[in-house]
N, C-alpha and C positions, 0 to 999 in steps of 0.2 A: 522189482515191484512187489513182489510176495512177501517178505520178510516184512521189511514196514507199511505196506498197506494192505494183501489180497487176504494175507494169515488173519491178523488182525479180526477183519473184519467178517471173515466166514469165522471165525471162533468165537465171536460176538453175535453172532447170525444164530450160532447151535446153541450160546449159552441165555438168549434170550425163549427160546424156544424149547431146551432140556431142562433148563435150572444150570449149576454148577459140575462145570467137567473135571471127568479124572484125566490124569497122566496122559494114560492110554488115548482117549477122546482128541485129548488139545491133538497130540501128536500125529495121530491119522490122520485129523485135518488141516493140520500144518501139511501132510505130506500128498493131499490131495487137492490142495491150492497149489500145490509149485506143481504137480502133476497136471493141474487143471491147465496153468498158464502156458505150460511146455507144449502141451496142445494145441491151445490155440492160437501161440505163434509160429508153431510148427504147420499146420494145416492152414491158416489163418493169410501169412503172410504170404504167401505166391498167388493169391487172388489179386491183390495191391501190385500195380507194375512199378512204385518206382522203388521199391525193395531190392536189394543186390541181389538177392535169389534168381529172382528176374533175370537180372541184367548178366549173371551165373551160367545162367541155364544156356539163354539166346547165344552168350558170347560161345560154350563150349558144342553149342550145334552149330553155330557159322564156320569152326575150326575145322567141324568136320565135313564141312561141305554143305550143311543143310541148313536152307535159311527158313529164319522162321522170324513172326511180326511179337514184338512182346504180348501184344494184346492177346493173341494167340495163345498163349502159353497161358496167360490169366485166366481166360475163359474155361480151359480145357482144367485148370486146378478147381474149376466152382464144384465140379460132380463129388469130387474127394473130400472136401472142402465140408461138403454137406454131408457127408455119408460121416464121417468123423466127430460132427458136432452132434448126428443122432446118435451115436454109439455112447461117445464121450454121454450124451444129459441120460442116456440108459446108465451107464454107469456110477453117474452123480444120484443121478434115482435112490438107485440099490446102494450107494454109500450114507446117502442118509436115512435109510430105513436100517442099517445095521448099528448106526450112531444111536438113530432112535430109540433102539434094540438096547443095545448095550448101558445107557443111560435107565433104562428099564429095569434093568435086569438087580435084581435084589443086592446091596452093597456098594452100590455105585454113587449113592448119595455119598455115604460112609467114607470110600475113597476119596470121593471131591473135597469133602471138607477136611479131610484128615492129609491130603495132597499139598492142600494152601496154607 
C-alpha cells in the first residue's frame, strides 16, 4: 500500500503545502510513509480479533496451558495501541516541521528545480 498509494499521496501532501521538493525531501517521506504504515499495522492490528496475530497469540497461550478469550487479548492491545499512535503523531509532528525546515532553508528551491 505505500509505494503506489501512502507515498504518493503524503509527497503530494508536503508539495502542495512546500512548493517543489528536493531529492532529499521526496525520500524522507517516502521513508516515513512506509515507517508510518509499519506502525500502524504493527500496533494497529492485535486490537482486531479476527487477525492471525490473534489467533497466534491465544493458540500459543492454550499450548502452554493458559487459556485466554481472544477478546481478551484485544482489549489488553487497546492501552499500547494508544500509547504508540501518541508517540508515533509526536513524531509525525516533528517530521514535518523538519520538512518544513529544510524546504526553508536557502537553496532548496534551487535543488527542486534543478532535481526534476
Amino acid at each position: 500500500m505505500v509505494r503506489p498509494l501512502i507515498a504518493p499521496m503524503a509527497e503530494g501532501a508536503a508539495e502542495s503545502a512546500h512548493g517543489a521538493l528536493t531529492d532529499k525531501a521526496r525520500f524522507r517521506i517516502r521513508g516515513m510513509a512506509a515507517g508510518t504504515d509499519n506502525i500502524g499495522l504493527f500496533f494497529g492490528e492485535d486490537i482486531f480479533i479476527a487477525i492471525g496475530s490473534i489467533v497466534l497469540i491465544v493458540g500459543f497461550l492454550e499450548q502452554a496451558g493458559i487459556r485466554v478469550e481472544a477478546l481478551h487479548v484485544s482489549l489488553w492491545a487497546i492501552p499500547t495501541a494508544i500509547v504508540a499512535f501518541l508517540v508515533h503523531g509526536a513524531r509525525l509532528l516533528m517530521f514535518d516541521r523538519q520538512v518544513k525546515k529544510d524546504m526553508a532553508a536557502p537553496g532548496a528551491s534551487a535543488d527542486a528545480e534543478g532535481g526534476r
